[in-house]
Structure formats: structure tokens, C-alpha cells
N, C-alpha and C positions, 0 to 999 in steps of 0.2 A: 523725889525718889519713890519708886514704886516696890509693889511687894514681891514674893519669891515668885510666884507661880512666873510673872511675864519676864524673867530671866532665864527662860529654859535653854538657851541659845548659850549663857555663858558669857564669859567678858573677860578682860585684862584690866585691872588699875596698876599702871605703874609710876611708882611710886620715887620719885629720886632729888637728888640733890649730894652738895659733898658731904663729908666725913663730918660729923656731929651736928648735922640740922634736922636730924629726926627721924629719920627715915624709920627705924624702926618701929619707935614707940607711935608713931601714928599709924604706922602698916599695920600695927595688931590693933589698933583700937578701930578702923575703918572694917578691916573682918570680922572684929565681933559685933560691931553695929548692923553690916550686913547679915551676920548670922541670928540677930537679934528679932531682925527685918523680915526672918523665914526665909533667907537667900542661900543658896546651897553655896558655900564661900570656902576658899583655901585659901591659907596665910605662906607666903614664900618669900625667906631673906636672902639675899647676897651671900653674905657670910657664912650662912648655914650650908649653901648651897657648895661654895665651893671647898669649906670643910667636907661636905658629902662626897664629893667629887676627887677629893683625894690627893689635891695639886697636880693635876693631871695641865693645868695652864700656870706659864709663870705671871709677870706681871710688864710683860713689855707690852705698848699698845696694839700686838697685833693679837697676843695671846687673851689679852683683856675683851676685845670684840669677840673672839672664836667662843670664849666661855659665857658674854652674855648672850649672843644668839644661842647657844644650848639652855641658859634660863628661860628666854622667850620660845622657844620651840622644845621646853616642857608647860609652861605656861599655856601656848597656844592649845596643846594636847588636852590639858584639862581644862579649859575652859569649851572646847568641842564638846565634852561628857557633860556638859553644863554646870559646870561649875563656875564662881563667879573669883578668879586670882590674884591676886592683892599681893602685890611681889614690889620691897623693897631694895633696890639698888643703886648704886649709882651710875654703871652704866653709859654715861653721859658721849654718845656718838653717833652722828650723824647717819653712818652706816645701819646702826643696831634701830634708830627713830626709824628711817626709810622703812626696814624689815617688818618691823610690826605694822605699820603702816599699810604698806601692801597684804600683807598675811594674817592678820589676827582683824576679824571683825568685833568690834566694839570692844576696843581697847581705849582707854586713856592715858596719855602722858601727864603727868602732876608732878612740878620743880617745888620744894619747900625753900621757898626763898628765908634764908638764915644770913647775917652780915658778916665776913669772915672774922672779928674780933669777936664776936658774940659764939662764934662755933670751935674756937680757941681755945673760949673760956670753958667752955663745955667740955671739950676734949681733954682739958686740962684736967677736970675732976674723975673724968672714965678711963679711956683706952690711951692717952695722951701719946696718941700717933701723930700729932703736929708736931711735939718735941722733936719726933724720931726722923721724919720725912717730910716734915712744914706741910703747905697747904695740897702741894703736887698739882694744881686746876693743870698746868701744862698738858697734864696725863690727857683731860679729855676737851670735847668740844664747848664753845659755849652752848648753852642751853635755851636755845633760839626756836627749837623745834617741840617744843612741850604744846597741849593743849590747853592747860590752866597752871598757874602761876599761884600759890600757897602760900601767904606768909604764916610764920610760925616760931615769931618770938614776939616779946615787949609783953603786949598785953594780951596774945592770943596762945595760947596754951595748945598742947597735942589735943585734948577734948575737942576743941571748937575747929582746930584743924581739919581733926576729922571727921567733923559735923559737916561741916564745910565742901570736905571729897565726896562725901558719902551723898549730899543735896546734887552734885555736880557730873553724878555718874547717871545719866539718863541712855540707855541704850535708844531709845527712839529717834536723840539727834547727834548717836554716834554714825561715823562711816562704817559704812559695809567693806569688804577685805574684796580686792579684786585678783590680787594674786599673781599680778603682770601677765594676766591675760590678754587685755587691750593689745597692748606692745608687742606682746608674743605673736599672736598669729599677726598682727599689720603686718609684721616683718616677714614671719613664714609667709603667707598668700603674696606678698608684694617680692619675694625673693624666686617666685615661680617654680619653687622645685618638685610641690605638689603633687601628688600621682593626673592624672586629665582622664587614664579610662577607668569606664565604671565600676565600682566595687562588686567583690564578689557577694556580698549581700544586697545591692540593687537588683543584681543579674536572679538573685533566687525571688526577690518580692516581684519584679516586674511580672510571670506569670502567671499571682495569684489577683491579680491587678483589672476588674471590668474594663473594657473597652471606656476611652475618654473618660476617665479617671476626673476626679478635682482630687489633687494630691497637694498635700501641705509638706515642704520640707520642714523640719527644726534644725538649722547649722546645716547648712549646705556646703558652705566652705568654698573651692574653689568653682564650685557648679558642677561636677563630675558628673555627679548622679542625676541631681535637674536636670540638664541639660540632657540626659540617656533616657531616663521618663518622659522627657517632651518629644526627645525623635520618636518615642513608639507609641503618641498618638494623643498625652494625656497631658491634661491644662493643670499645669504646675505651680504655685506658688512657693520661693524659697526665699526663707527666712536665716541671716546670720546674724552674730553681733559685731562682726570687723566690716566697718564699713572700708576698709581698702577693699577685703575680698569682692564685697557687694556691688561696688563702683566696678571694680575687673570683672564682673558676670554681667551685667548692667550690658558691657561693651562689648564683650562678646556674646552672647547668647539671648538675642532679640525674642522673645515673645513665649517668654519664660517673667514671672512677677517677682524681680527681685525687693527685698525688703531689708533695710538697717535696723539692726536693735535686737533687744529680747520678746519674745512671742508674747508675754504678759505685756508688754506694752506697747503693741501693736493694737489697733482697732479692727474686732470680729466686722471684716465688710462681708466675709461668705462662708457657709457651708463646705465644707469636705466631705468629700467618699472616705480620704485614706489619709492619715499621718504615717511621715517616715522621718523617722532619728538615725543616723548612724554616729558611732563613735562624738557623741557631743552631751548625754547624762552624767559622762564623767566628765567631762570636761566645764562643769557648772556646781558650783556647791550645792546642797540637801536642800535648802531654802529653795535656792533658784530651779531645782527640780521641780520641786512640789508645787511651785507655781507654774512650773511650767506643766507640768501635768494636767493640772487642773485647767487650765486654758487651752490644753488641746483636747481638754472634754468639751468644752463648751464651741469647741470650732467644729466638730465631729456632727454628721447626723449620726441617728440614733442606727445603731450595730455595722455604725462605721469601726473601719481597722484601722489601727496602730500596730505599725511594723518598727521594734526597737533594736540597736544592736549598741555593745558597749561593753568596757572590759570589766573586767571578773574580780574580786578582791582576791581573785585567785592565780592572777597573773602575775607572775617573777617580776613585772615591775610595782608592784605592790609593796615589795619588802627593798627599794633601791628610793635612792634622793634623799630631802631634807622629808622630815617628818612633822606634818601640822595636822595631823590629830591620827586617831586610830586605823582611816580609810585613806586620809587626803597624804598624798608625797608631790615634793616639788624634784624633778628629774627630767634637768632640760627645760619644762613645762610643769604648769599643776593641772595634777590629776585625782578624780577621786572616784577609786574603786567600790563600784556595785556590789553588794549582797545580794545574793537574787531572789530569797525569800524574804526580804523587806523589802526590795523594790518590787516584788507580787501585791505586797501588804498595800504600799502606795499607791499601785495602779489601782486597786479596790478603794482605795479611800476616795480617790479622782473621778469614778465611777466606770470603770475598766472591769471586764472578766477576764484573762486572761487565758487563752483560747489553746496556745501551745510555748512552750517555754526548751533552750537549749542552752548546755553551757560547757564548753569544750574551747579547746585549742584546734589548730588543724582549721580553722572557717574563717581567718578573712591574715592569710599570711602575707606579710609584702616584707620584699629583700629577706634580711635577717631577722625578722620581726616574725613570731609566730604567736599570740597571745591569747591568753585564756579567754576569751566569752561571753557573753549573755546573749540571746537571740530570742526574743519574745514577740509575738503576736498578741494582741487583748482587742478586744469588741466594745464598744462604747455603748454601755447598758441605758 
């Protein structure tokens, strides 16, 4: 277990099992140890929660998933602000496992394995809801999908339990949240309905562009814009992470450098004149910016351009979808809306000046689709 400062990122312990194995009294002793730890930590029960909440869900299986996905996408939310959330429930569904899974990076699942006559006997002296409604396990899934398995009776006490969660929470060999990104575009770029001519923001970079260029894209996507920058003269390298898209530009669009994966892990083989992003900063978490920032500082010569474009946390799709943190909504796809004064702040940490900056509606409209913004150029200092 490490200390607060390298939790700045945030986390999920969820914490579950049935009705009288614990779940509580170890969920508060795991946040105060983390808070003990100097972890910026939130303690969140089930029960409290849906007291909070009003009965706004009953208790049939479908209203019981609708109300824990709203605990884990409150959860998700503060653990973005970095905090580190420690949410007792039980929960127990394959659906709601999947969800965080995909969406909350460095979450853990933790089952308190209790043996049903021993959680009986307990319930017996408390809330004695077995009386009332026996065990109910019917209600949920087996609990096949946890990452660590707790026991937490005979000889091992709530103390050592949650010595136990707290040793086992290591964000460094947790997973990262992908967000059904991968799947998303395979499917979009493999389903061809993608725009093919060039963006109205290619059309404005293209003539601020030297003659034979070395232009880096970041997310190329279908190749639209590569492929528009190669016919007017300039040696292109484009970079996506759907290697379906990659493999279909690959085939069509010969002597253009198509590349699979993220820019950070790719090998620097050349120099650029010019980096160009369109519509792909939001489409990568804070993390995965920052890195990729900084690696398109280091592919840049010196008072090479970086041409960015990306929407606006000011875009009506901003406030539409599931809600995974203050900036990030799932609608259709995950997206996470730009600030444009801390993504100035970032280009400067990258070693970017930022040369001219725009942020409006009205610049890159398709069909129905009219969206707020960000249009940056910056200089690699």
C-alpha cells in the first residue's frame, strides 16, 4: 500500500457480499485506514445511499442494477476529483461488474466471503432480515467476477479484513478503464459510414502547411484528412488506436504511414514539421492526453506546429449521457470535454506556446451536429 500523494488519480474499493458478512463495518475501517494513510478517501454505504435517494428504485432485479449503476457513477465521479471511494454494497451483477470494469480505472471488486449459517447468526442479533426474507442470493449473480475474495469470519476479524483490502489496493497493478472505446470505433470505422472528405478544419490547416510537410497525424480515423494532406504534396504519417480503421487506410491509401496503437507507444523513428489532432483529445482520458502531449513534444522539431481541434466542455453534448466524472459522459460513445484554459495550461507543461487559440460553435458542423469547439495552434518551444 502506498501513500496519498500517488493516489491523485483516485480509485473505487468496492466492497460487497450478502446481508450480514460485513460489508459495512469493514468499508469504514478500510477509509479510515486509507485516511490514516494521508489518502484523500470517501466512505459510501448501499443503504445510506438508497435512504438518500428517496426509493426512487424498488426492489425487483431490474430496478436493483438501475440504482447500483447510479452508486458506481457517483462513485466514478469522485474518485475523477481524486478521491479514493470505498462504497459498501452488495450489488452482486454481472451487468453492474462489466460497468465498472470498463469505466472506472483502478477500481476493485472485494467479496467478504461469510458462510450463510454464520451471516444468519449475525443477522439474527441486528437487522434480522433473514427472518423476514431468508437468504434472497436468488436476487443476484454468483460472485464469480470480484478481483479478491476476503474472508471475514472464524478467526479473522473486520480489523484484519481490512488490513487485508487496504495491502491489496495497489493502483499500479490495477486496470486502466477503457470505456468501450476499442469496440466503439472497430464497429463505427468497420461499418463505413464515416464522413471520406476532408474536414473543415484540415481545409483551414492545409494552407498554413510549408511545402512537403512531415505531418504526424494523432487518430486519423478513417484516413479522411491523411489521405487530403498526402494529395497536396506532404509526407504523412497517421497514427490511430482501432487497428480495424488502420488495416482499412493501410488498403486504401498507399504511401501514407499508417500506424496501430497510441502515439506514446509508438517508436520516435522521425522528426516532424507539424502535428495535427482533430476531434481525438476528447476522445482519450486526462492521462492518455498528457502523455500524449508530451510525445508529440518530443516528435516535433523545435517551433514545429501543432494544429488541435476538439470539443468544448461547452458543447450541449456535455450535459447529455451517463455521467463518469465532471467532464467525461458516455452518449452513444465516451467523451471528455476540453477546458481550454487548462488544456493551454497542458500544452505549456508539454513545452508548447500556444500561438492562437478559438472556441466557438459554427467550425466544424456535419448533418445535425453543430458543436462547441476548441481550435488551437501552439509552437514546440
Amino acid at each position: 500500500m502506498v501513500a496519498g500523494k500517488e493516489f491523485a488519480r483516485g480509485g473505487v474499493i468496492w466492497i460487497t457480499g450478502y446481508s450480514a458478512a460485513g460489508k459495512t463495518t469493514v468499508g469504514r475501517r478500510v477509509e479510515a485506514k486509507l485516511r490514516q494513510q494521508g489518502v484523500k478517501s470517501i466512505f459510501l454505504d448501499g443503504d445510506d445511499l438508497r435512504s438518500i435517494f428517496a426509493g426512487q428504485w424498488g426492489f425487483a432485479r431490474a430496478d436493483r442494477i438501475n440504482l447500483a449503476k447510479v452508486y458506481f457513477r457517483l462513485s466514478s465521479h469522485l474518485a475523477s476529483q481524486g478521491f479514493v471511494v470505498v462504497i459498501s454494497a452488495v450489488a452482486m451483477y454481472r451487468e453492474v461488474s462489466d460497468w465498472i470494469r470498463e469505466n472506472i480505472p483502478n477500481a476493485m471488486q472485494i467479496l467478504l466471503d461469510v458462510p450463510e449459517g454464520e451471516r444468519v447468526s449475525r443477522d439474527s442479533r441486528t437487522k434480522k432480515l433473514y427472518d423476514k426474507i431468508g437468504s434472497r442470493s436468488d436476487l443476484y449473480d454468483e460472485p464469480t467476477f470480484v478481483d479478491f475474495t476476503v474472508k471475514n469470519y472464524e478467526d479473522i476479524n473486520p480489523e484484519a479484513s481490512a488490513d487485508e483490502i487496504v495491502r491489496l489496493f495497489d493502483p499500479a497493478k490495477l486496470r486502466a478503464a477503457d470505456f468501450g472505446r476499442v469496440a466503439h470505433w472497430a464497429a463505427f470505422y468497420s461499418s463505413g459510414i464515416a464522413p471520406e472528405t476532408p474536414s473543415s478544419y484540415a481545409k483551414s490547416v492545409l494552407p498554413k502547411l510549408a511545402s512537403a510537410s512531415r505531418v504526424i497525424e494523432i487518430g486519423c480515423g478513417n484516413g479522411r484528412d491523411a489521405s487530403y494532406f498526402h494529395r497536396h504534396g506532404h509526407l504523412v504519417t497517421a497514427i490511430d488506436l482501432s487497428e480495424a480503421a488502420i488495416e482499412a487506410c493501410r488498403r486504401r491509401y498507399p504511401g501514407i504511414d499508417f500506424v496501430a496503437g497510441r502515439l506514446p507507444d509508438v517508436p520516435a523513428q522521425a522528426v516532424f514539421d507539424v502535428a495535427y489532432s482533430r476531434f481525438v483529445l476528447h476522445a482519450m482520458p486526462l492521462h492518455e492526453e498528457v502523455t500524449t502531449l508530451d510525445a508529440v513534444s518530443t516528435r516535433l522539431k523545435r517551433l514545429g506546429r501543432f494544429y488541435i481541434e476538439c470539443r468544448s466542455i461547452n458543447d450541449p453534448l456535455a450535459r447529455q449521457g451517463e455521467v463518469i466524472s465532471p467532464t467525461e459522459r458516455i452518449a452513444g460513445h465516451y467523451r471528455r470535454f476540453i477546458i481550454l484554459h487548462e488544456l493551454i495550461e497542458r500544452l505549456g507543461a508539454a513545452g508548447f506556446r500556444v500561438v492562437d487559440h478559438v472556441e466557438s460553435d459554427g467550425l466544424a458542423i456535419h448533418k445535425d451536429d453543430n458543436p462547441v469547439v476548441i481550435r488551437i495552434t501552439a509552437e514546440k518551444q
